[in-house]
N, C-alpha and C positions, 0 to 999 in steps of 0.2 A: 415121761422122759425117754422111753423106747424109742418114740418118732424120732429122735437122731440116730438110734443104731439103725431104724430100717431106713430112712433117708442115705446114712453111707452107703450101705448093703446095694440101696437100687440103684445109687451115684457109679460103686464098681460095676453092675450089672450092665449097666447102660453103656459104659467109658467101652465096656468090652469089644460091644457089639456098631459101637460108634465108630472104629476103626479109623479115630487122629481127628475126624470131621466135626467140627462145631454142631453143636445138640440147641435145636431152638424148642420142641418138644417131648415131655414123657408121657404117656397116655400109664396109669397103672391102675388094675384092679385091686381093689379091696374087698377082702368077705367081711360083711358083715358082724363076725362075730372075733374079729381082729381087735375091735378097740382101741383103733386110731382115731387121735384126733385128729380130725383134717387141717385144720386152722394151724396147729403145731406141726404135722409134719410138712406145711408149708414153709414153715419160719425155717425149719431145720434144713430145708430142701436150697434155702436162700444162702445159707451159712455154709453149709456144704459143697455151693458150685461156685462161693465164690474164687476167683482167678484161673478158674479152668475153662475146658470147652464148654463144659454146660451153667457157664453163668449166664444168667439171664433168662434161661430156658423154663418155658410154662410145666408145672407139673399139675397133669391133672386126674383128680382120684374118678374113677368111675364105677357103679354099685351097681349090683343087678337088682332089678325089681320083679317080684311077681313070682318070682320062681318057690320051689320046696326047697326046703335046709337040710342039705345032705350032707354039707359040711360050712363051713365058712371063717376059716382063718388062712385063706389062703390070700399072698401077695403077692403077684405076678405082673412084671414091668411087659403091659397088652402090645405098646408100638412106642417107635423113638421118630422123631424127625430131626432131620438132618442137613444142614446144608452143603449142596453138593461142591464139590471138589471144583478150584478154577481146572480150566480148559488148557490144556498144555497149546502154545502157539508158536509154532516151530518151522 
């Protein structure tokens, strides 16, 4: 049940850096030894954008491979995509 608290947590994270702009993208890392489900914090990720700018927006987890474990509970919202602002016509 945590995957709703970090679904809000990355929803504020994102809204910040979104600046008003509809969010069609989250790219976020997960370490490994976080202990998210992904499938759950999809649902939550669905729940949480609904009526805002980021409804509908693809969230996708991404995991390093191959690497040593030097640590791995970190959550980091890696890149947002956004669509651009209309074109003032004046």
């Amino acid at each position: 049940m945590h995957e709703l608290a970090i679904s809000s947590a990355v929803l504020e994270s994102v809204l910040r850096h979104a600046d008003g702009r509809r969010v069609t993208s989250v790219q976020l890392r997960v370490g490994h030894l976080r202990q998210v489900v992904p499938d759950s914090l999809e649902f939550y990720w669905d729940i949480v954008t609904r009526d805002g700018l980021c409804e509908g927006s693809v969230l996708e987890l991404v995991a390093g491979a191959d690497v040593e474990i030097a640590a791995g509970d970190e959550l980091e919202v890696e890149s947002i995509e956004v669509e651009e602002e209309p074109a003032c016509t004046a």
